[in-house]
Structure formats: C-alpha cells, structure tokens
C-alpha positions in Angstrom: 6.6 -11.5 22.9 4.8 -8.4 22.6 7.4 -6.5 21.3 8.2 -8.4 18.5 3.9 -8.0 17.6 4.9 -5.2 14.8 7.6 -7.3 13.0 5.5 -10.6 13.2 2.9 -9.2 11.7 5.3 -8.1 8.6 6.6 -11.8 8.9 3.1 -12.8 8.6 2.3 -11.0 5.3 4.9 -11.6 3.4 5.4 -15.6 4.8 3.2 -17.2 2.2 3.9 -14.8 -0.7 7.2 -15.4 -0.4 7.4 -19.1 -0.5 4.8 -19.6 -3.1 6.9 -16.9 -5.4 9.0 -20.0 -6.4 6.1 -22.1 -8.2 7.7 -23.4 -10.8 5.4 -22.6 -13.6 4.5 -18.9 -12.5 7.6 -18.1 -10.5 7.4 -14.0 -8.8 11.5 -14.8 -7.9 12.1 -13.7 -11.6 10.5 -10.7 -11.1 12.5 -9.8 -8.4 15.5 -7.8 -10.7 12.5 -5.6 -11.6 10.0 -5.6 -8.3 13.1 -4.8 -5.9 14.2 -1.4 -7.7 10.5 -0.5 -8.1 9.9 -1.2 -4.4 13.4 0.9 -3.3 12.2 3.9 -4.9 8.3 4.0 -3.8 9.8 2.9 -0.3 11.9 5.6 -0.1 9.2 8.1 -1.4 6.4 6.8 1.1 8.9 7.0 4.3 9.9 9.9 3.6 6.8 11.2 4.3 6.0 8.7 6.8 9.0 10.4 8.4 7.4 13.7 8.3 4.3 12.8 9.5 5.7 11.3 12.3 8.1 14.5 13.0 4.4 16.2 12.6 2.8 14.0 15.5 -0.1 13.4 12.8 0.6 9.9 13.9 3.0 7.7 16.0 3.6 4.4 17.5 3.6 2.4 20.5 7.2 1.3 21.5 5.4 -1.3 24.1 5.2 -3.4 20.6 8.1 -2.5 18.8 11.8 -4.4 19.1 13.3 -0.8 19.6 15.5 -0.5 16.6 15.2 3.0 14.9 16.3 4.6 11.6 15.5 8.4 12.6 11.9 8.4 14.1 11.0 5.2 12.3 11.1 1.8 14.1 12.6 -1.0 11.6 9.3 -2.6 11.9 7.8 0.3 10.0 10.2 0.5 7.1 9.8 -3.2 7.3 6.2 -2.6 6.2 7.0 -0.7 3.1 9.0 -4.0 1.8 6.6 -6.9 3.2 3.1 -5.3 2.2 4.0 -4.2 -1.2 5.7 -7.4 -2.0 2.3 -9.6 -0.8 0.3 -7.2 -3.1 2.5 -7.2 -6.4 2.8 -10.8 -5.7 -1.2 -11.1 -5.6 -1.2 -8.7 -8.7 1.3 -11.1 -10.5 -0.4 -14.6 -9.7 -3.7 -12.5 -10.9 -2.1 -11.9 -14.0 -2.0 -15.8 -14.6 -5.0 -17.1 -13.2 -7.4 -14.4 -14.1 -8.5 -14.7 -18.2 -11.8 -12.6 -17.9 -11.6 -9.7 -15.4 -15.8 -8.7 -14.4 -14.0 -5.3 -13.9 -12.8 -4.7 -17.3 -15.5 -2.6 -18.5 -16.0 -0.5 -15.3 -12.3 0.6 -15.1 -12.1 3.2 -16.6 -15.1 5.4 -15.4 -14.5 4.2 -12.2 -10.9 5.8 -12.0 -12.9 8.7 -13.3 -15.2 8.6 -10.7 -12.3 7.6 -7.3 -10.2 10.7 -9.0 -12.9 12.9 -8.4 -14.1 11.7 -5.1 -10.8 12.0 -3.3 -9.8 15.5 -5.2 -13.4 16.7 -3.7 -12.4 15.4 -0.4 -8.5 16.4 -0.7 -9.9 20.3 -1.2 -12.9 20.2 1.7 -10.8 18.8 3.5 -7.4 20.9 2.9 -6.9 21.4 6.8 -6.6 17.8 7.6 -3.0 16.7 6.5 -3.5 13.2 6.1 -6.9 13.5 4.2 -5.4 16.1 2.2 -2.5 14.8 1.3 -3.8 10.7 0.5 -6.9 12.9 -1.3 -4.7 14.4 -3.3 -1.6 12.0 -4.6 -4.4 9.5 -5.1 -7.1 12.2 -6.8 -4.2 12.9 -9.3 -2.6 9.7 -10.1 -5.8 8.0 -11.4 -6.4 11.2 -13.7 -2.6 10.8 -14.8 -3.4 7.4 -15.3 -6.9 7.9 -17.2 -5.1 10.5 -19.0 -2.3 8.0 -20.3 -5.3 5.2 -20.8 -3.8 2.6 -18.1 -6.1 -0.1 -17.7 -6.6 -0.3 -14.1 -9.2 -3.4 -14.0 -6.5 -6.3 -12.8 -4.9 -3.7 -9.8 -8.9 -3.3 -8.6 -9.4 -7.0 -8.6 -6.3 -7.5 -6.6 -7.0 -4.9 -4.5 -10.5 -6.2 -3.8 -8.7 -9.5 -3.3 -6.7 -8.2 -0.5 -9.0 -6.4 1.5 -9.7 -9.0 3.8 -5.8 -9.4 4.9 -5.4 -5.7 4.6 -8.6 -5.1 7.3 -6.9 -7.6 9.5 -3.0 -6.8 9.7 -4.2 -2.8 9.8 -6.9 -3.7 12.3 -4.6 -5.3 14.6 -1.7 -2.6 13.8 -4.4 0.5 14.8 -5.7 -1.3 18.1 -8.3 -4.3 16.6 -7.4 -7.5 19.0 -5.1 -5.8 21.0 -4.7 -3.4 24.2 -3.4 -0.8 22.5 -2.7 0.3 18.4 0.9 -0.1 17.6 0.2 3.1 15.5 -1.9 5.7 16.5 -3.9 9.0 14.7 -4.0 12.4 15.5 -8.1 12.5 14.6 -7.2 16.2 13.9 -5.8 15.2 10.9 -8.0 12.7 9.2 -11.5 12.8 9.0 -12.2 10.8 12.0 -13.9 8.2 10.0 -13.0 4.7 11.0 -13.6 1.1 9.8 -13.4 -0.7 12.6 -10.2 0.9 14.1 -9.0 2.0 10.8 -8.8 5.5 9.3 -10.5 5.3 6.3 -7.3 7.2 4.8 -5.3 4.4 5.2 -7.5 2.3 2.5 -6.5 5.0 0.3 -3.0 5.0 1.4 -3.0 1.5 0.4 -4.3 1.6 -2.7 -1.8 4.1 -3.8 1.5 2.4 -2.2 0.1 -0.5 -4.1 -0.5 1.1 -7.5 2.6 3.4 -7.8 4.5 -0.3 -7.0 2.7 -2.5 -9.6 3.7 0.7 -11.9 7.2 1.1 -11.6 7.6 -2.5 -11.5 5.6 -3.0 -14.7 7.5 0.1 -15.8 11.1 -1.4 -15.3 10.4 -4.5 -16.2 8.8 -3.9 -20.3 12.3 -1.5 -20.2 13.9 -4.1 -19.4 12.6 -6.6 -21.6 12.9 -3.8 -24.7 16.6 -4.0 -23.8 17.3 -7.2 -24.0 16.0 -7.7 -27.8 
C-alpha cells in the first residue's frame, strides 16, 4: 500500500468536494464547463515549471510512494495534484460564495494585498539566489499588485484560504515527511529559505496561495465571458 500513499492522498482531497459539488441548491457540477478550462491552463503553467524544477534537482520525489507512472520527470500522482487540490479549493471558494453574506475580511483586503505584495517582492529580491523563494516571491509579489492595481477584491479568496489551512498543513505535512518515514517530495534547502512549518517549506504556503488564486481567476474570468455571451 505504500505506493499508492501519493495518489490516495489526491483521492483524499478531492473525495468530499467532489460529491458534495452536486447539492442540489448550490451545485459546483455547473461550474465545471468554466472551472475545467481554467484548471487546464494554470495546470499546465504550474507543471511546467514543476517540470523544471525537478530537471533542476530543486526538489524531487520518493518513488518508494509513488505507483511508478511518469509523464517526463513527473509521476501521475503529481500532475494529479494540480487537478484534485485546485478543484477542493475553488470548490471551498464557491460554497463560500453562498454561505458567506458578511466577510470580517472585507475591509482589510485591500491593504493587506498591499502589504503580502510587498513582503514577498522584498523577500523575492534578498533572496534572488534561492530559486524557489525567488521565483514563489516573485509571481505572487506581482500578481497581488496587478490585482490591487485592477481593484480585485480579494477578501472571499483570503477567507477560503484561511479556511483551508488546516487540510492544506495536513496533506503537505504528510507529502514532505509529517507521519511518515520519508517525504514523498523532498527540498534542496539550497533553494528555499530553509524555513519550515512543521516539515513544510514555508514557500509552499505561498505556492498555494497562488495556484489557488490564478485558478479562482480564470475560472471567474471564463465564466462572467461566458455568461456575457450567452445574453
């Protein structure tokens, strides 16, 4: 069983998103014509350079947990993640949109996006030698300016973020070593700061919150294009 640890995690995340997406009254399965285009593309985009990175040795995985099946130097389980992960957080961000009438984070958003911008740009540029911390620093330093800059209101993607630390500290805890002999993916510490939560990088919060946003984006994106069309 413990090669199929990876994928069951993935199972895992996505299991109970998945089934409650056909609620009747708030049903995600409608979403899917504009979530699944929106995922393909930021997919692609993230293992791409997932596919990089691991070309780059700046991290890697542990085939003693992996079912073996490869696309390049990516086990399925991996691009697996890109599908379940941002589906369980959209999904979150979409049942959010329903049940949440007064967000505490309203008034905050905006000056924190500010504030996150300018943290991880700081840290992107001390840091410029590191490629992970550089690189998250920077994509996520410059799409909350671009996003401050085009006044997105980022309040109800914080909550849901907030909402899914807990799951996100558990399935990355036990993907980077937390509960187990060994991480199914490891870090070259040369490349990060060498800062951990728990067994975490504290990049890969950031990671996160970005492969979250730019999803909850182009879905949003594709889908009020889509609605526009169809008047």
């Amino acid at each position: 069983m413990e090669k199929y640890t990876y994928l069951l995690i993935n199972i895992l995340c996505i299991f109970i998103p998945l089934i409650a997406s056909f609620y009747p009254r708030h049903s995600f399965f409608k979403e899917w014509r504009y979530f699944l285009p929106a995922n393909a593309c930021v997919a692609l985009f993230f293992l791409v350079w997932d596919y990089l990175f691991t070309d780059m040795g700046i991290w890697g995985f542990n085939e003693s947990y992996l079912t073996s099946w490869f696309v390049l130097n990516l086990p399925i389980e991996e691009i697996m993640f890109f599908i379940a992960i941002p589906y369980a957080c959209v999904f979150t961000y979409f049942a959010m949109l329903y049940l949440v009438k007064n967000n505490p984070l309203k008034r905050v958003q905006a000056p924190l996006t500010v504030a996150l911008s300018i943290v991880f740009l700081v840290v992107a540029i001390a840091f410029y030698d590191r490629w992970y911390t550089f690189t998250t620093g920077l994509l996520a330093g410059i799409y909350l300016l671009v996003s401050f800059y085009r006044k997105r209101d980022l309040s109800l993607v914080y909550l849901s973020y907030f909402i899914i630390l807990p799951f996100f500290f558990m399935s990355n805890g036990i993907l980077t070593g937390s509960f187990i002999d060994e991480p199914i993916v490891w870090y070259n510490n040369a490349e990060n700061l060498g800062l951990r939560m728990g067994t975490i990088p504290v990049e890969d919060s950031v990671y996160g919150f970005v492969l979250v946003l730019m999803n909850i984006d182009l879905y949003e994106w594709l889908k009020r294009r889509g609605e526009r069309d169809s008047i």
